[in-house]
C-alpha positions as CSV (number, residue, x, y, z in Angstrom):
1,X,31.3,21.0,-46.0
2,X,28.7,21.7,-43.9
3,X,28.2,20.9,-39.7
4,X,26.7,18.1,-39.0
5,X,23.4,18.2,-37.9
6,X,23.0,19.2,-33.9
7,X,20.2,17.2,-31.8
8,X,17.4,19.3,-31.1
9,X,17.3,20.1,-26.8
10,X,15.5,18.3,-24.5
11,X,11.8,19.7,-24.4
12,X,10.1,20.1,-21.0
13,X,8.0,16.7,-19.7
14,X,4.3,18.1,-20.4
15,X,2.5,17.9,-17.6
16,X,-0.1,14.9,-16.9
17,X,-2.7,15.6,-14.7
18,X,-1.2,17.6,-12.5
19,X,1.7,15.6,-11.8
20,X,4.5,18.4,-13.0
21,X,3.2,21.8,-11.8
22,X,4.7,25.2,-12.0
23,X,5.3,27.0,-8.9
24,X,4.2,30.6,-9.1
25,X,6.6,33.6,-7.7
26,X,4.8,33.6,-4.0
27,X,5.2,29.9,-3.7
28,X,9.1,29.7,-4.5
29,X,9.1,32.7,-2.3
30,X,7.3,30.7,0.3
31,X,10.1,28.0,-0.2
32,X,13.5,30.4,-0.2
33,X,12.4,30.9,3.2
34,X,13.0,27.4,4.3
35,X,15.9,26.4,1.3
36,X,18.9,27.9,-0.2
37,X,19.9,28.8,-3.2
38,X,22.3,26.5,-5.2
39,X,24.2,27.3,-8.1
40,X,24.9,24.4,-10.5
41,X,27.0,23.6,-13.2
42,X,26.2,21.6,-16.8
43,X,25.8,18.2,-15.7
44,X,26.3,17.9,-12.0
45,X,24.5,15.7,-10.0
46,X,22.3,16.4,-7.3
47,X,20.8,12.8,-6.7
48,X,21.8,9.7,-7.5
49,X,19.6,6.3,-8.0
50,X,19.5,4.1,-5.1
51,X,21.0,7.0,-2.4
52,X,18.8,8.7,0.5
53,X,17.8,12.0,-0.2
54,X,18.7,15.0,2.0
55,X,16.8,18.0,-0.1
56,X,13.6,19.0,-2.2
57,X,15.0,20.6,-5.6
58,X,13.0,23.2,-7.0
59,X,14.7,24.9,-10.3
60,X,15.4,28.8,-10.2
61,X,17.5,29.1,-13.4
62,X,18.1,26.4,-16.2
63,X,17.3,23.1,-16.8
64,X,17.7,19.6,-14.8
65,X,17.1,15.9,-16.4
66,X,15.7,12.8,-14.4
67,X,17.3,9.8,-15.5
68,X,15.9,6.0,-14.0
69,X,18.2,3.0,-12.8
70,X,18.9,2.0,-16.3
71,X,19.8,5.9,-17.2
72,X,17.1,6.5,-19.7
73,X,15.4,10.1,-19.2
74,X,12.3,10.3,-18.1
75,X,11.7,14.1,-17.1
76,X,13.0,17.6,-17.7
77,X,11.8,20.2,-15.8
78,X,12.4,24.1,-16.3
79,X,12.0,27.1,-13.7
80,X,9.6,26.5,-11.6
81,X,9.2,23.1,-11.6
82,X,10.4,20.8,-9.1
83,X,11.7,16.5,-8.4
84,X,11.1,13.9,-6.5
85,X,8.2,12.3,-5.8
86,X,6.2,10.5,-2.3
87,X,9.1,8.8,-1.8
88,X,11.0,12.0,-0.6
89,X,8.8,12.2,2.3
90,X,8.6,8.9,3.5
91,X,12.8,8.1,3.9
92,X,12.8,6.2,0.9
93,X,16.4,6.3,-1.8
94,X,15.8,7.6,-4.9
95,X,14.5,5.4,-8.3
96,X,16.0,8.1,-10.0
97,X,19.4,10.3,-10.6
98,X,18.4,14.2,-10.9
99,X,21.6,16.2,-12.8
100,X,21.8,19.9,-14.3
101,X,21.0,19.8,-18.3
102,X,22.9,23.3,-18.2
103,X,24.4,25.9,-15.7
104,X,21.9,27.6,-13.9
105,X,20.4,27.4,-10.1
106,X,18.1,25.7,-7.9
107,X,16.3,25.8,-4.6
108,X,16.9,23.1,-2.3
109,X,14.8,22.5,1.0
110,X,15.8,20.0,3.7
111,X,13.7,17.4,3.9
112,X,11.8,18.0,7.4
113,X,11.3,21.6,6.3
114,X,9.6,20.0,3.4
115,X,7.6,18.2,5.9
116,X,6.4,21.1,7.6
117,X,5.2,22.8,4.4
118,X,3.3,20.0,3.0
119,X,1.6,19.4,6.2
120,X,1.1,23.3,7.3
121,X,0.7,25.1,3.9
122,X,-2.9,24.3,2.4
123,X,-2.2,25.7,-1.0
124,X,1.6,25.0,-1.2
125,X,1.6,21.9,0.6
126,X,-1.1,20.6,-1.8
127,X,0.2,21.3,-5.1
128,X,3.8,19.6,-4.0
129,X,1.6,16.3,-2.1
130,X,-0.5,16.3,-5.4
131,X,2.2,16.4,-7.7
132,X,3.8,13.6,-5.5
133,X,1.0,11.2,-5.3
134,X,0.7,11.3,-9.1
135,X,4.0,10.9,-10.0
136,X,4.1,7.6,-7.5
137,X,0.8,6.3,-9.2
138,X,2.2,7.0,-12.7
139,X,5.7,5.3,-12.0
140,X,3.9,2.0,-10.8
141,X,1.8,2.0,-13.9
142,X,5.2,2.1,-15.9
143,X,7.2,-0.2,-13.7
144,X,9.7,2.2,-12.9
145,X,12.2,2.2,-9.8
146,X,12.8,-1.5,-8.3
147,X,13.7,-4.3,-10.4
148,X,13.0,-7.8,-9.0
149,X,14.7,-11.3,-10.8
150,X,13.3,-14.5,-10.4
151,X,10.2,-16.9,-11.5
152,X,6.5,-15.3,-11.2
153,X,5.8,-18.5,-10.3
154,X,7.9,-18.7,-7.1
155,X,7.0,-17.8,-3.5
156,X,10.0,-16.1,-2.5
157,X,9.6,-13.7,-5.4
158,X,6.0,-13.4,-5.2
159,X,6.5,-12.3,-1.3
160,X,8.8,-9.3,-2.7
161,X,6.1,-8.7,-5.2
162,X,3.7,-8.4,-2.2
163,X,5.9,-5.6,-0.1
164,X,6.4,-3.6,-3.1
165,X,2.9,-3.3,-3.8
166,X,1.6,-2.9,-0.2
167,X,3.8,-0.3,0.3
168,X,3.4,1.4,-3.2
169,X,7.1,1.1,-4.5
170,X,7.4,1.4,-7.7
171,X,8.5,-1.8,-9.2
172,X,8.5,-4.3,-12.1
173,X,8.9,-7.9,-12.2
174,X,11.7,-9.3,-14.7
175,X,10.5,-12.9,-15.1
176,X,13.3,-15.3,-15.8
177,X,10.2,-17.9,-17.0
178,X,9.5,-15.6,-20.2
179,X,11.5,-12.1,-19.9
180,X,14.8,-12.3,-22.1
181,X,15.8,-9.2,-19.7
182,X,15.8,-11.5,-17.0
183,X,18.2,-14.1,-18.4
184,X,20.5,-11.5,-20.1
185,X,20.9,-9.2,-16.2
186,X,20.6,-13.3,-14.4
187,X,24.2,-14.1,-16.8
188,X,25.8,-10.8,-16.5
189,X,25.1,-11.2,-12.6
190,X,26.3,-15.1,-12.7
191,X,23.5,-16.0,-10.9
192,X,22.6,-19.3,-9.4
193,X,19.7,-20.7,-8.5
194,X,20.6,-20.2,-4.8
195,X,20.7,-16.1,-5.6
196,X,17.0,-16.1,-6.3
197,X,15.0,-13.7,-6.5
198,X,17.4,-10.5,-7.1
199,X,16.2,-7.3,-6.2
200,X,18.1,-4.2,-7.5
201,X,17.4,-0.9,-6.2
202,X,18.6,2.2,-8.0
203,X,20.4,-0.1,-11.3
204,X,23.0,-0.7,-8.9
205,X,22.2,-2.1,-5.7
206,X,22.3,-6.2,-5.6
207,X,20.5,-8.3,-3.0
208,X,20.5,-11.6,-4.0
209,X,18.0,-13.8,-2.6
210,X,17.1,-10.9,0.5
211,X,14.5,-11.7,2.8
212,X,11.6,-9.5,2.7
213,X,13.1,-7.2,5.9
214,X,16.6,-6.8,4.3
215,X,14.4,-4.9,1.3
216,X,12.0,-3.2,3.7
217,X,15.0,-1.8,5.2
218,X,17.3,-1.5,1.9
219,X,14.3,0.6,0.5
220,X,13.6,2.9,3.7
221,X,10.6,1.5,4.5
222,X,11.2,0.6,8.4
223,X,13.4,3.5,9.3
224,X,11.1,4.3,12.1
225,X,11.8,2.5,15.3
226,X,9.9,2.6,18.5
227,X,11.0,3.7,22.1
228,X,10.2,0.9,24.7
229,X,7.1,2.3,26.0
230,X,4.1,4.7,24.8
231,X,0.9,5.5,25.9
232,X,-1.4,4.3,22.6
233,X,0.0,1.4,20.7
234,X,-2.3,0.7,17.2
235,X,-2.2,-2.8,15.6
236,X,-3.1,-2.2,12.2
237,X,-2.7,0.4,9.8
238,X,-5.9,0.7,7.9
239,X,-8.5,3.0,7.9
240,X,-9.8,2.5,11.0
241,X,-5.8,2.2,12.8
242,X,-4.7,5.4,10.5
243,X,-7.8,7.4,11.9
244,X,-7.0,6.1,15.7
245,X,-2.9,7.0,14.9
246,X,-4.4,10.1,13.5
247,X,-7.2,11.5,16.5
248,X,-4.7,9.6,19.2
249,X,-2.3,11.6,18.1
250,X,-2.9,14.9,17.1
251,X,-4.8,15.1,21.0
252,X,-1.0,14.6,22.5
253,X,-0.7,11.0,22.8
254,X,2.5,9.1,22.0
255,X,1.4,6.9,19.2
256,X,2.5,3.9,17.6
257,X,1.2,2.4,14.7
258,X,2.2,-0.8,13.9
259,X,1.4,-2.9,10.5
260,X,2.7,-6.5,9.6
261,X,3.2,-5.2,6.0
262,X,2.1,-1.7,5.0
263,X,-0.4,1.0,5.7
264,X,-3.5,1.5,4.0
265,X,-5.4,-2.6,4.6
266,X,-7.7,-3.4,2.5
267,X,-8.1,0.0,1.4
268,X,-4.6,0.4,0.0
269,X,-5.7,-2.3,-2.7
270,X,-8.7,-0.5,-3.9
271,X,-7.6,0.9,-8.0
272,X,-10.7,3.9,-6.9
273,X,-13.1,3.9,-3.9
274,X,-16.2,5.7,-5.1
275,X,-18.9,6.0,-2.8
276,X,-16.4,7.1,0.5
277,X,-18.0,10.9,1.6
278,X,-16.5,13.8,0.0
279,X,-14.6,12.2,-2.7
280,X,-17.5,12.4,-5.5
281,X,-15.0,11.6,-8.3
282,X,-13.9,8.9,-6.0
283,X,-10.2,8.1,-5.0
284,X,-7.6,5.4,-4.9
285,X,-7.4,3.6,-1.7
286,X,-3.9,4.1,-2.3
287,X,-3.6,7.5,-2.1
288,X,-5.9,7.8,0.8
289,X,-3.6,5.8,3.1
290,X,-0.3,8.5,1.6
291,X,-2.6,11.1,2.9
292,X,-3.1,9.7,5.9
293,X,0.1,8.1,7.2
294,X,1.5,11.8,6.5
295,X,-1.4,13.1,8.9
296,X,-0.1,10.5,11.6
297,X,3.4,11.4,11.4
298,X,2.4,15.8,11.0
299,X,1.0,14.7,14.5
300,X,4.2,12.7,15.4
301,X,3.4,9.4,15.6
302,X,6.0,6.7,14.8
303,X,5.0,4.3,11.5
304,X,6.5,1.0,12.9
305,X,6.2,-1.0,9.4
306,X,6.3,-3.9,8.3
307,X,6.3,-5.4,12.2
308,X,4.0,-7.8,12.8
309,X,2.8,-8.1,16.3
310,X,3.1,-12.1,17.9
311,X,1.7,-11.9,21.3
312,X,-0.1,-9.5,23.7
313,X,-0.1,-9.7,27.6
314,X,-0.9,-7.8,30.6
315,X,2.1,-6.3,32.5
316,X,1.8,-4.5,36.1
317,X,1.8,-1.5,34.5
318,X,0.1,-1.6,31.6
319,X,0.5,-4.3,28.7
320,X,3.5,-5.8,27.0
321,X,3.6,-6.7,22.9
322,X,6.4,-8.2,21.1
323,X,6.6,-8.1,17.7
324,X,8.0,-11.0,14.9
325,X,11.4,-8.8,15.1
326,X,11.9,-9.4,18.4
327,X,10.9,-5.7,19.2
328,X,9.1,-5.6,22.8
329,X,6.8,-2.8,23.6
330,X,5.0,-1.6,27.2
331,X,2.1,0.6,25.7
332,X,-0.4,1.7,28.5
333,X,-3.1,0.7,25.9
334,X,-4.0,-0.9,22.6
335,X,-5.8,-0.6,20.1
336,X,-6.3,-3.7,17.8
337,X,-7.4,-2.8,14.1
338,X,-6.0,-5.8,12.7
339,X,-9.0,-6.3,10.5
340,X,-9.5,-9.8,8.3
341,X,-7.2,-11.9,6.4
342,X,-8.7,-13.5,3.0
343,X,-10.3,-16.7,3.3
344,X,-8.9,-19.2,0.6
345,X,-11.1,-21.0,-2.3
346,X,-11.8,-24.7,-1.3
347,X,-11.2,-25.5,-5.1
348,X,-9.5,-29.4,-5.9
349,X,-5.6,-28.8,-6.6
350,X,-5.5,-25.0,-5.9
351,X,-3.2,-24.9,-3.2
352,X,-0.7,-25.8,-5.5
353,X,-0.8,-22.5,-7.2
354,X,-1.7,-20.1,-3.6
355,X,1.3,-18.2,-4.5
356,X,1.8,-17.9,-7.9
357,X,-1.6,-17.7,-9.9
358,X,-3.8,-16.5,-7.1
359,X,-4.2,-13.1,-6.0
360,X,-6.0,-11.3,-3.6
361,X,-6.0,-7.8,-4.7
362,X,-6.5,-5.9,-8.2
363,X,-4.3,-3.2,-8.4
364,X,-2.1,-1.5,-11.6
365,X,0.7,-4.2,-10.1
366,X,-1.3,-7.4,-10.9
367,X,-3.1,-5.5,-13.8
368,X,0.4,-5.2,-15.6
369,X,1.5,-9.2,-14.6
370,X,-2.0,-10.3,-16.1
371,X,-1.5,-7.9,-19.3
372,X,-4.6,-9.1,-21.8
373,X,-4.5,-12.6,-20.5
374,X,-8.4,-13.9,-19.6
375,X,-8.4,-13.6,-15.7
376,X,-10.9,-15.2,-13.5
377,X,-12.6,-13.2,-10.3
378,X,-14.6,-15.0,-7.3
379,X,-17.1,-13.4,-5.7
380,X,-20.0,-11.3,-5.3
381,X,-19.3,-8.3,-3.4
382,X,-18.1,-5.4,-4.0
383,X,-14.2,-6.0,-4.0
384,X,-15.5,-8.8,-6.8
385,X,-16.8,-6.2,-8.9
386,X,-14.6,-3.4,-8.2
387,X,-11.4,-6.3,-9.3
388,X,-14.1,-7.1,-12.6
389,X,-14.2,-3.7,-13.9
390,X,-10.8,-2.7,-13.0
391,X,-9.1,-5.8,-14.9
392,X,-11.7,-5.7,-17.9
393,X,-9.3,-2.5,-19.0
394,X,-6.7,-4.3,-19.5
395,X,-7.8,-8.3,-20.0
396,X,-9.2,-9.4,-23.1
397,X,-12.0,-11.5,-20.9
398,X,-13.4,-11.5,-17.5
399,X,-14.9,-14.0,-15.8
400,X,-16.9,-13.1,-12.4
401,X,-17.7,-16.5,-10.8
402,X,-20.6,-15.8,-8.2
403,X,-22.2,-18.4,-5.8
404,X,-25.5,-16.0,-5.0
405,X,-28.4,-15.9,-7.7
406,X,-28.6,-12.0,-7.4
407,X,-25.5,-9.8,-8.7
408,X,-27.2,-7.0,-6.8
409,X,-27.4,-8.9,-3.4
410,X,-24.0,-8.2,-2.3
411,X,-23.0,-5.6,-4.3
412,X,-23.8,-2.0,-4.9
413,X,-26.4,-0.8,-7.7
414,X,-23.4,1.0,-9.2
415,X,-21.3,-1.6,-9.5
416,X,-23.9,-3.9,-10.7
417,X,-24.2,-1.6,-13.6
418,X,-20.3,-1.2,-14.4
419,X,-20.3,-4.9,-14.2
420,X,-23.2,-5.9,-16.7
421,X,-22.5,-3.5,-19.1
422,X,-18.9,-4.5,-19.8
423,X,-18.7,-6.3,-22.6
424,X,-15.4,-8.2,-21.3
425,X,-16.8,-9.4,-18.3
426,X,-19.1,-12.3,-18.1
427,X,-21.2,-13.2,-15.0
428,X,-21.5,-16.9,-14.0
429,X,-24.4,-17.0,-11.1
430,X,-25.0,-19.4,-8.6
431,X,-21.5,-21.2,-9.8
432,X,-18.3,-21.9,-8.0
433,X,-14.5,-22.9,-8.7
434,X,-14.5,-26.7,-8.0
435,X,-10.9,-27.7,-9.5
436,X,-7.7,-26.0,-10.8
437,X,-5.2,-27.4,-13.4
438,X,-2.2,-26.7,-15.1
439,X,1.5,-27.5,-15.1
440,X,4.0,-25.1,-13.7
441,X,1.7,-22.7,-13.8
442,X,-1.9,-22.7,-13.3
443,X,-3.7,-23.4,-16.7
444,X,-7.4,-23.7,-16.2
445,X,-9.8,-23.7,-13.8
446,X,-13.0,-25.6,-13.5
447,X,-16.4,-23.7,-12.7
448,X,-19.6,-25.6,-11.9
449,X,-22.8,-24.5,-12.1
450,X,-24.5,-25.3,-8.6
451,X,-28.3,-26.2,-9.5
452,X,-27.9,-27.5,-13.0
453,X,-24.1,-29.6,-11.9
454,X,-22.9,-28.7,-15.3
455,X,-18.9,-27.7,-15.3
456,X,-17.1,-25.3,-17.8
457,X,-13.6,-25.3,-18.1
458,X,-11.9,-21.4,-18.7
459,X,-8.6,-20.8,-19.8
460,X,-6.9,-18.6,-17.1
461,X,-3.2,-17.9,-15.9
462,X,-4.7,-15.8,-13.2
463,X,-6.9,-16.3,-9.8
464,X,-9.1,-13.6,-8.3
465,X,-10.2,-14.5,-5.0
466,X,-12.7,-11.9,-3.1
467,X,-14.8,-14.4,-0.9
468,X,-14.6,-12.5,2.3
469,X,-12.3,-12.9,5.0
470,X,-11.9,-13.9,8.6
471,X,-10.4,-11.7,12.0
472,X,-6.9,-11.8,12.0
473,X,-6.7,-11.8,15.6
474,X,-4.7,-15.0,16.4
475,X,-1.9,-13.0,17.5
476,X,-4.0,-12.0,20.7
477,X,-4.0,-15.9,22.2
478,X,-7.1,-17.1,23.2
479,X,-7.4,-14.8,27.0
480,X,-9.2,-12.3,25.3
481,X,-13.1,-12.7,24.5
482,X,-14.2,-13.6,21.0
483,X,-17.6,-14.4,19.6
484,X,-18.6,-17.9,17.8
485,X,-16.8,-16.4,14.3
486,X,-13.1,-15.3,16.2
487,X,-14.2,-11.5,16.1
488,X,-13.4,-9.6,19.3
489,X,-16.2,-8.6,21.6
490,X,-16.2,-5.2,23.0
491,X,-18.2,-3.5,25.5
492,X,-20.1,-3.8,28.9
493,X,-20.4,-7.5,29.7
494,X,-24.6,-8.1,29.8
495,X,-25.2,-9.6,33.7
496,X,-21.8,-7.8,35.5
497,X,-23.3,-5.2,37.6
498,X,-21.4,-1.7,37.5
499,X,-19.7,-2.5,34.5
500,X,-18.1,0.8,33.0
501,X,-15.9,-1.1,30.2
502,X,-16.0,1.6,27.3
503,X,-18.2,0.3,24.4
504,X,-15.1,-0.5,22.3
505,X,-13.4,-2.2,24.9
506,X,-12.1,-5.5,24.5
507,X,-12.7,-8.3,27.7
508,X,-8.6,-7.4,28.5
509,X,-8.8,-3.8,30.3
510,X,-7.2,-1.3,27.9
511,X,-7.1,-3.1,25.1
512,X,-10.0,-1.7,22.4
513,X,-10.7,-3.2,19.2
514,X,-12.2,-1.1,16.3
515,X,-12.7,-1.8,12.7
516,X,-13.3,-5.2,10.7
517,X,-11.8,-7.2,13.5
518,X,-14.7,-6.4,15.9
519,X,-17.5,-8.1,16.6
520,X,-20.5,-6.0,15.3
521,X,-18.8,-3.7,13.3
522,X,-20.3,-2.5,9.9
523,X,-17.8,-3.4,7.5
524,X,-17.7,-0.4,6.0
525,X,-14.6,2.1,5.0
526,X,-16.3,4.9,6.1
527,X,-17.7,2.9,9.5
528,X,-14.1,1.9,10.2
529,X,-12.4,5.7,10.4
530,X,-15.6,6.5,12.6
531,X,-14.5,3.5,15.0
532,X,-11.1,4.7,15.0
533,X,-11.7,8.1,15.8
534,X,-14.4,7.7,18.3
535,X,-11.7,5.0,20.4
536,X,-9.8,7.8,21.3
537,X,-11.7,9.5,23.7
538,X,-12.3,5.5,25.2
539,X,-8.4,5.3,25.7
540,X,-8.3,8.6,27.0
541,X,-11.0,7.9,29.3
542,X,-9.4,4.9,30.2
543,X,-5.9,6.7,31.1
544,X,-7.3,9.2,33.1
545,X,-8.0,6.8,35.9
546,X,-4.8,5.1,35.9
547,X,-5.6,2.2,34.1
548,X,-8.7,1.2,36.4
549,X,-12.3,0.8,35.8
550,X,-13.7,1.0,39.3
């Protein structure tokens, strides 16, 4: 009688564009001089899901497997090839478990020496930040790592929703309105109604019904905490408060850059920025903001997020902010990059469906929620076609709703192109969303046609709302100057003799506004790092005598 027949071994993952590189003889060299080597046994385990990670494993000898939450492999990598992902080098716990497939050996590297490399080493720190950046982008398209319960259609679940994507966590939604997953894991968990949303990190960690800092800080995300005092304080990580965290710092200051939810704005939300200089393939807003919180930190400033700042006032030596959290800090100057906050669609009935069916961003996240249902996008700039094209990969129809008579008005020549030769996406000029309907969820919504006053109901599950946006600077109070729109005014004050405030210079001495939230500002990506790179030298300026103008 013959043996059964043996299962063939696991094969090495191939690689996908670049995300699983082989390190060549020099650059393992490069790495056994920060790492040591490890020898491993058939199936030991070097990470488990859900725990903080303390090394970088790169494989001498052998084989090791990487298994998700729910223990399914997903990689096998040989000698040469290394684990982990962006996570690694932001404090985050592993969405996976890493084990030896067979005895052999590995390299491991602390984690700050890790740091070092990728932000020192051109070559070497490149091909592991590349790899990384990838592997993040390709385990949010699959809706690996974080597992959320609950209804789409709630708030509380749809707030969760939100931090994951901001903050680029891999994640997937398991919808207890239409996911049999959800009901099978919500009866093996006895949940209650009360419990909702769950969020499991690792296949093992439960937080029932967590408020959206318990999973910042279950998931690493706020494991930098500020001292009382500093001499720069940024409010607002997007480009323009990256590039200040970046310039401020890196020129000696002691920097903290704050963000109510994640780093990266507007940006972050952007599936591929084309037209930003030096990217001629263009590049994900995503993967900008990676590049450049780890450019902020290389420079040693603390990443103080999610924190949203509440209030802002003078002090005798400088200023005072406190923060949502009840953290109070005494920076000797500010710089407010706080940009815009989405203006809502004055539609009949809408606000009944603000968060659940409406979105403000089109990313992979809300691309895999929306699957091939028709969606509906408002708006005529550029975000609006960006969203159009993006979601026309994946939706069987598009509808771009647009109050302007010109597609080209508002929007750049490029785009205009993408957008009217899609054949998924149809363009409704000069029309706007008067109505929205639906039960639980939002069903249809109700587009008129502005000259003509004809109305067209569309068949839509799913909101896009680009209309522009308005200054988030509330937080400030009203002492600080504003023009007739709420954006801050900077600069010398027209009339006041002598005046030597520095041009981005808000009314409050040593507080500096830069970016969208500025009066005057071009709002531009590209405008916005210029602004925060040029406010340095202003604060600096502004230090040097003590504080004082005159």
């Amino acid at each position: 009688m013959s043996d059964p027949p043996t299962a063939p071994p696991p094969q090495e993952t191939p690689d996908a564009l670049g995300a699983y590189p082989r390190l060549t003889p020099p650059q393992l060299q490069s790495l056994r001089e920060h790492g040591t080597t490890v020898e491993v046994a058939e199936g030991q385990v070097l990470v488990r899901a859900g725990e903080p990670l303390d090394s970088f494993f790169a494989v001498l000898e052998g084989r090791i497997a990487v298994t998700d939450g729910d223990g399914r492999q997903i990689e096998v990598h040989g000698p040469g090839r290394f684990a982990g992902d962006i996570g690694l080098l932001e404090g985050q716990p592993s969405f996976v478990s890493i084990a030896a497939l067979e005895r052999g050996s590995v390299l491991a590297v602390p984690i700050p020496a890790l740091e070092r490399i990728v932000t020192s080493d051109p070559v070497l720190g490149d091909v592991i930040l590349r790899a990384y950046l990838i592997r993040r982008s390709l385990a949010i398209g699959a809706g690996a790592g974080l597992r959320i319960v609950g209804s789409r259609f709630s708030p509380d679940t749809r707030r969760l929703l939100d931090l994951a994507a901001r903050n680029r966590i891999p994640h997937r939604l398991l919808d207890l309105d239409g996911d049999r997953a959800a009901e099978t894991i919500a009866q093996r968990l006895r949940l209650d109604v009360a419990d909702l949303p769950v969020v499991i990190v690792g296949g093992s960690r439960i937080l029932r019904h967590p408020s959206v800092a318990e999973v910042a800080a279950a998931l690493g995300i706020a494991n930098a905490r500020p001292g009382p005092s500093c001499e720069l304080l940024v409010v607002g990580a997007g480009p323009a408060g990256l590039a200040a965290a970046v310039y401020g710092a890196s020129d000696g200051l002691s920097v903290v850059l704050s963000d109510a939810v994640a780093t990266g704005g507007q940006a972050a939300r952007s599936a591929r920025i084309e037209n930003y200089l030096g990217f001629p393939a263009g590049i994900s807003g995503a993967e900008l903001a990676e590049r450049a919180r780890l450019q902020a930190a290389k420079f040693g400033a603390t990443v103080f997020a999610p924190a949203a700042a509440e209030h802002l006032a003078p002090a005798d030596d400088g200023l005072t902010v406190r923060f949502t959290d009840g953290t109070t800090l005494s920076p000797r100057a500010v710089v407010v990059a706080t940009g815009m906050e989405y203006r809502r669609l004055a539609a009949r009935n809408l606000e009944r469906f603000e968060y659940t069916s409406v979105y403000y961003a089109a990313t992979v996240n809300e691309a895999r929620e929306c699957g091939t249902d028709p969606v509906v996008v408002v708006g005529g700039g550029n975000s609006a076609g960006q969203a159009a094209v993006f979601l026309a990969a994946t939706a069987s129809r598009v509808h771009l709703v647009v109050r302007g008579a010109d597609l080209g008005k508002d929007m750049s020549r490029y785009l205009v192109v993408q957008v009217e030769e899609n054949p998924r996406v149809t363009v409704h000029l000069q029309s706007e969303v008067v109505e929205a309907a639906g039960g639980s969820r939002l069903e249809t919504v109700t587009v008129e046609h502005r000259p003509s006053g004809d109305r067209e109901e569309l068949a839509t599950a799913h909101l896009f709302v680009f209309i522009g946006a308005v200054p988030a600077t509330d937080w400030l109070g009203p002492g600080i100057q504003r023009d007739e729109r709420g954006f801050l005014l900077t600069g010398p004050r027209h009339g006041e003799p002598d005046d030597r405030t520095q041009p981005f210079e808000t009314s409050v001495p040593g507080v500096f506004a830069v970016g969208d939230a500025r009066s005057g500002s071009v709002k531009r990506m590209s405008a916005a790092v210029g602004e925060g790179a040029s406010v340095v030298r202003m604060v600096h300026d502004y230090l040097a005598t003590g504080g004082c103008r005159f």
